[in-house]
C-alpha positions in Angstrom: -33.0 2.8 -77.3 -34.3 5.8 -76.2 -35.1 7.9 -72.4 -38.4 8.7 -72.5 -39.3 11.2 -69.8 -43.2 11.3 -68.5 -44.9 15.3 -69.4 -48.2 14.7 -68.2 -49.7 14.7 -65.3 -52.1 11.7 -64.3 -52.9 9.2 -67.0 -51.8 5.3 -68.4 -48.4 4.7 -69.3 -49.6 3.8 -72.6 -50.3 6.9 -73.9 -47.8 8.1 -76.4 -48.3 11.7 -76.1 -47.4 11.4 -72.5 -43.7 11.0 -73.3 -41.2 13.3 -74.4 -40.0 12.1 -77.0 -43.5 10.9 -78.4 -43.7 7.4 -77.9 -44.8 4.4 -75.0 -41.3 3.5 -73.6 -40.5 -0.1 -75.2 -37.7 -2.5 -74.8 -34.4 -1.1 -73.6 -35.5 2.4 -73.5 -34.6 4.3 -70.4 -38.7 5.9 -68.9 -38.1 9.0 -66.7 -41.4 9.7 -64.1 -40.5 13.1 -62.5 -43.7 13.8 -61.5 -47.6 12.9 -61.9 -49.3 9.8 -61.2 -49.0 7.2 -64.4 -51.1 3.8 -64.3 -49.4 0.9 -66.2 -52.6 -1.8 -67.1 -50.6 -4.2 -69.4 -47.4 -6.0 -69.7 -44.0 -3.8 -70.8 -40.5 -4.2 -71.1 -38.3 -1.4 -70.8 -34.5 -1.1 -69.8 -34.8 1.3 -66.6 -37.2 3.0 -64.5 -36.6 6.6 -62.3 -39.1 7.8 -60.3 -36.9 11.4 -59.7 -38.8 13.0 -57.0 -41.2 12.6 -54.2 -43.9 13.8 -56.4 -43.8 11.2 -58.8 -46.0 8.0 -58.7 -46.8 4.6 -60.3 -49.3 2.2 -60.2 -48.8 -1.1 -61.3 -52.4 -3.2 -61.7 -51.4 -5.9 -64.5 -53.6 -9.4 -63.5 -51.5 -12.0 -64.8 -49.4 -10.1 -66.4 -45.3 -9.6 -66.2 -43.7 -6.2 -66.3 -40.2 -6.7 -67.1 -37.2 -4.0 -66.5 -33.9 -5.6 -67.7 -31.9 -2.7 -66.1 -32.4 -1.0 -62.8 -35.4 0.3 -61.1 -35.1 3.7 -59.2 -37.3 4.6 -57.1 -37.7 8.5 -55.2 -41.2 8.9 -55.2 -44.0 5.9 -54.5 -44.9 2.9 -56.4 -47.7 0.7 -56.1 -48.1 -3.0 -57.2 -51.2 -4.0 -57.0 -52.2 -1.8 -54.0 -55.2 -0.3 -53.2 -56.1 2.4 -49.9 -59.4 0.9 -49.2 -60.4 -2.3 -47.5 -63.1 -5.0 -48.7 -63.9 -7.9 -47.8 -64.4 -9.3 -51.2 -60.9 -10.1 -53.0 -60.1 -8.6 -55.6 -57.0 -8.2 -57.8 -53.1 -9.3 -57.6 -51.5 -11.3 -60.1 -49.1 -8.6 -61.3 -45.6 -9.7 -61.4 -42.5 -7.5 -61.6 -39.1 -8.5 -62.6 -36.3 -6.3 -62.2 -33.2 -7.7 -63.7 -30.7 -5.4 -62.3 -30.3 -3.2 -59.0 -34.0 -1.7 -57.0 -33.1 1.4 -55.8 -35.5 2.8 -53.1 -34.3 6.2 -51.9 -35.0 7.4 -48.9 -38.5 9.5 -49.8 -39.4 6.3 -51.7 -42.4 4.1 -51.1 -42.5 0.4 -52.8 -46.2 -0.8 -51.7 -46.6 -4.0 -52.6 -50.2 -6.2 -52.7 -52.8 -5.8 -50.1 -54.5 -8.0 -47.8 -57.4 -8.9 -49.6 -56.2 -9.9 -53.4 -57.2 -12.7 -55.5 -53.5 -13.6 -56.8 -50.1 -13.4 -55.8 -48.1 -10.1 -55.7 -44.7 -11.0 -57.0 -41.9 -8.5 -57.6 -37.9 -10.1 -57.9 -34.7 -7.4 -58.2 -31.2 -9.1 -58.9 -30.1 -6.3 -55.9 -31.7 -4.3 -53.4 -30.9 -1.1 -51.8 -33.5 0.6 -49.6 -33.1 3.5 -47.6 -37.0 4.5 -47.8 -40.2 2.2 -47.0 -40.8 -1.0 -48.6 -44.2 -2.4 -47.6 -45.7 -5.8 -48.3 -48.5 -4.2 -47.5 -51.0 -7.1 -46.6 -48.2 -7.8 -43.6 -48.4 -4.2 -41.9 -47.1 -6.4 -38.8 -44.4 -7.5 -40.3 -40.9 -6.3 -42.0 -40.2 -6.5 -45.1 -37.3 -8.8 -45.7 -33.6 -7.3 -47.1 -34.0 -10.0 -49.9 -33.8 -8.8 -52.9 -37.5 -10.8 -53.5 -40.4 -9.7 -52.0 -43.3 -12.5 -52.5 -46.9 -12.0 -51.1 -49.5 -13.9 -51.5 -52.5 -13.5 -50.3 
């Protein structure tokens, strides 16, 4: 078990030379994102998540798949789960499921986007605790709040 701290600046999380040390984060490691935009495409499990600043970024587009963090989930800059900017009318994507088995943290620069209003498949992410003092957005639902449940569902 190792922290593995993100030294690029845009690219996919699976990308070894992109971590310092060398290496994709894997089961109970500790990944550090202070800054840059990473992409994660296919299903991890890792121990804990930091997004440190409000220049950091992840996107999380996995169809089907789980993403699994056993530990907490910090969150100081913006992540994306299965979110897109642009509207169509055809669906397209979801699926991606995110299980966080101990607390979310969402500071207060954070953004948690989560789905959109046009995906395929359900958007699912689950924390065993929730603190937010940023923006969490089930963002197919801009009318609506986001519940203070520690699970956030949306389906499309």
């Amino acid at each position: 078990m190792a922290t593995k701290t993100w030294i690029d600046g845009t690219d996919n999380w699976n990308n070894p030379i992109d971590w310092s040390p060398t290496g994709v984060p894997g089961t109970g490691d500790d990944a550090v994102i202070p800054f840059g935009t990473v992409s994660l495409t296919t299903p991890v499990t890792v121990g804990s998540i930091s997004l440190t600043n409000a220049s950091a970024s992840l996107g999380i587009a996995d169809p089907g798949g789980t993403d699994a963090v056993t530990g907490n989930f910090n969150n100081s800059g913006t992540v994306n789960v299965d979110y897109r900017t642009s509207s169509t009318s055809t669906p397209m994507g979801g699926g991606s499921t995110l299980t966080i088995g101990g607390m979310l943290t969402n500071a207060n620069s954070g953004i948690f986007n989560i789905g959109y209003g046009n995906i395929a498949a359900a958007t699912t992410v689950t924390a065993a605790g929730l603190s937010n003092a940023g923006t969490i957005s089930p963002a197919a639902a801009r009318s609506r709040q986001p519940s203070t449940s520690p699970t956030q569902r949306r389906r499309p």
